[in-house]
Structures are given as C-alpha cells and as structure tokens.
C-alpha positions in Angstrom: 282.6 -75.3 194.0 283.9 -76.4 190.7 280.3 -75.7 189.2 281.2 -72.1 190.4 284.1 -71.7 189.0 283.1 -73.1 185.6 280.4 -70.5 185.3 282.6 -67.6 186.7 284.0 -67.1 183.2 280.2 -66.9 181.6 279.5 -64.4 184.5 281.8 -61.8 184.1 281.2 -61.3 180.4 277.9 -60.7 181.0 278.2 -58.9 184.3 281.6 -56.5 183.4 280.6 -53.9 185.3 280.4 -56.2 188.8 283.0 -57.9 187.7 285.2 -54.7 187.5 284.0 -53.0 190.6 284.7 -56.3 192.8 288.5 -56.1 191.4 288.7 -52.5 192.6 286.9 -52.5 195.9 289.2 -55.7 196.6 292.1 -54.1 195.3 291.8 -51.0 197.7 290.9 -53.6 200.5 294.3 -55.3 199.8 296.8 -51.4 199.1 294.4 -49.8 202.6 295.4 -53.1 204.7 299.0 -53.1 203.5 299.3 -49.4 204.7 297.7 -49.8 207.9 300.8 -52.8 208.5 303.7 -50.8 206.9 302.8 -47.5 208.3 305.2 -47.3 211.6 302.2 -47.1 214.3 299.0 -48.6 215.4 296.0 -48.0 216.8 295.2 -49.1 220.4 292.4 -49.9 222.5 291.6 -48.1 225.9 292.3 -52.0 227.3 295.5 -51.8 225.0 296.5 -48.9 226.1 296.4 -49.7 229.9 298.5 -52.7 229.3 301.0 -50.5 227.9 301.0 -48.1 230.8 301.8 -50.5 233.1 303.9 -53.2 231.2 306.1 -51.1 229.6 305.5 -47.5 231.2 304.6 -46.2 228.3 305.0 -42.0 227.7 301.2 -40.6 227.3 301.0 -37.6 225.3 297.8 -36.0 224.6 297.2 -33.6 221.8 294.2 -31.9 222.8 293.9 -28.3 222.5 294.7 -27.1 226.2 290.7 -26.5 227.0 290.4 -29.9 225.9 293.2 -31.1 228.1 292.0 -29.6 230.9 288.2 -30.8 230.5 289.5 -34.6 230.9 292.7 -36.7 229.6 293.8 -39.5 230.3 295.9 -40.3 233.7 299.5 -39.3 233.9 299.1 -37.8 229.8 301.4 -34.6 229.5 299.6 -32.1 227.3 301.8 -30.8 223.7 300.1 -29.0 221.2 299.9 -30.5 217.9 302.2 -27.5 217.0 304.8 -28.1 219.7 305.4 -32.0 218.9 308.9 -31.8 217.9 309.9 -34.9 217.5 313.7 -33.6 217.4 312.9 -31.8 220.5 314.8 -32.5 223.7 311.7 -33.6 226.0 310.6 -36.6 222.8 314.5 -37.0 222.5 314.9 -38.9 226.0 311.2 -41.3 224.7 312.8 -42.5 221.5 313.0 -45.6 222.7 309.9 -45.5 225.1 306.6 -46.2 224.1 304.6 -43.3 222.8 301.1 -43.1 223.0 299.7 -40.5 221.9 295.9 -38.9 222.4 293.3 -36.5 221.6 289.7 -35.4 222.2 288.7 -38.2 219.3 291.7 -39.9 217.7 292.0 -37.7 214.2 294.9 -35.4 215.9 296.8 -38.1 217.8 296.7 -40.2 214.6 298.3 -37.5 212.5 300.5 -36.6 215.1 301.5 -40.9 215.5 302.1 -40.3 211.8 304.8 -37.6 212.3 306.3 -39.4 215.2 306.6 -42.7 213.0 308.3 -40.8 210.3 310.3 -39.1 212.5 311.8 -42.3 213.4 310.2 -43.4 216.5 309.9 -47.1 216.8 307.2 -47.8 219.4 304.3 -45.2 218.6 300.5 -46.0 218.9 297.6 -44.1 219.5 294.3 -44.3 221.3 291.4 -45.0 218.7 288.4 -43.3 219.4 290.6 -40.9 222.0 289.4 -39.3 225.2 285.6 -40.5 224.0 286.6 -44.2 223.6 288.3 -44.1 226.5 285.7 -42.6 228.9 282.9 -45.1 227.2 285.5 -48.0 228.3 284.9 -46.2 231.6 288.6 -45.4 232.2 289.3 -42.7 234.7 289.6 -39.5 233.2 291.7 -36.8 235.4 290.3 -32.9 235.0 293.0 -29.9 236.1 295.8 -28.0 234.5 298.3 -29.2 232.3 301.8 -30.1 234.1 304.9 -29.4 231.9 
C-alpha cells in the first residue's frame, strides 16, 4: 500500500487527465449521495412499501393519469392527478402526519410529486421505485376498476 501511495504523486503528473476526471466523477458521487439523504423523501421497495401499509397504515396515493389508474394500481391507492396534489389542500391536510406513499405507472411522476410533498413540509413521504411496473414484477396484487374519491 505504501508502494502505492509513493508512486501516486508520479502518476498523476503523468496521467492529469485520469487524475482529473476521478476527482470529478467522485465528486458528483459524493454532492448526488448527499442529495439523495438531505432531500426530505425516499424511495421504497414494493417489500418496503407493504411494510408500511400495514405497520403504520400508510396513505397510498397514485399519480397515474386516470386510464392508468384504472388499468392497475396498487391496493387501497386513491387516484390525484399530478395537477390536483395540493399539498395545502384539505384531503393531504388530515395525512400530514401519515405516511405518504405516493405512485405512478413507473416512478418519474410519484417522485416529482414526493418532491413537492417534501417541500411542502410533509415529514414522512416516500415513493414506490420502479412504480406500478416494479410492483407487479414483485408480483404484488394489482386492483383494476374506477377510481374512488
């Protein structure tokens, strides 16, 4: 080890360019880990999620576009559009201090809408990763039909 690190020196002056990138891919490792802890929600497995649901009765929200919704979600998940998540809003109001997982088709939407929810001021938000497809490959029941309220 010591060898190593008594060569390391002769290395990066003739290798600058390595030597630069490695400092800024770890560097972005480092700020991109940072802000996935500081951010205010997290991402949860299907298992995760389940435990959740029944531990803590966690509030399932998916953000699916209705035809979405209605083509599978997740059991018990209320449908809101993306557009309609009003974190101020009277139904979220009553949550605030509920568990929130949130869900879509394939996790983009319920992350951004995690994001909103977080900022908002929520303190227990997460959301599925992967969404409806993670869940269904975890083969998690999946409920078809109408949205209720």
């Amino acid at each position: 080890m010591s060898e190593i690190l008594a060569r390391l020196p002769e290395f990066i002056s003739h290798h600058p360019l390595l030597a630069f990138g490695f400092i800024g891919v770890l560097v972005a490792l480092i700020a991109t880990e940072i802000s996935r802890l500081t951010r205010g929600y997290r991402a949860l497995t299907p298992a995760g999620v389940t435990q959740l649901i029944n531990r803590e009765n966690a509030l399932v929200i998916d953000v699916s576009s209705l035809q979405d919704y209605e083509k599978g979600h997740v059991p018990g998940a209320r449908h809101i559009a993306p557009s309609q998540l009003d974190p101020d809003g009277k139904d979220l109001a009553k949550a605030r201090e509920l568990p929130i997982v949130l869900t879509c088709r394939n996790g983009q939407a319920s992350g951004q809408a995690a994001r909103k929810l977080a900022k908002a001021g929520f303190g227990k938000v997460f959301w599925l990763d992967g969404g409806l497809a993670a869940w269904a490959e975890a083969q998690m029941p999946v409920v078809k039909g109408r949205a209720t309220g």
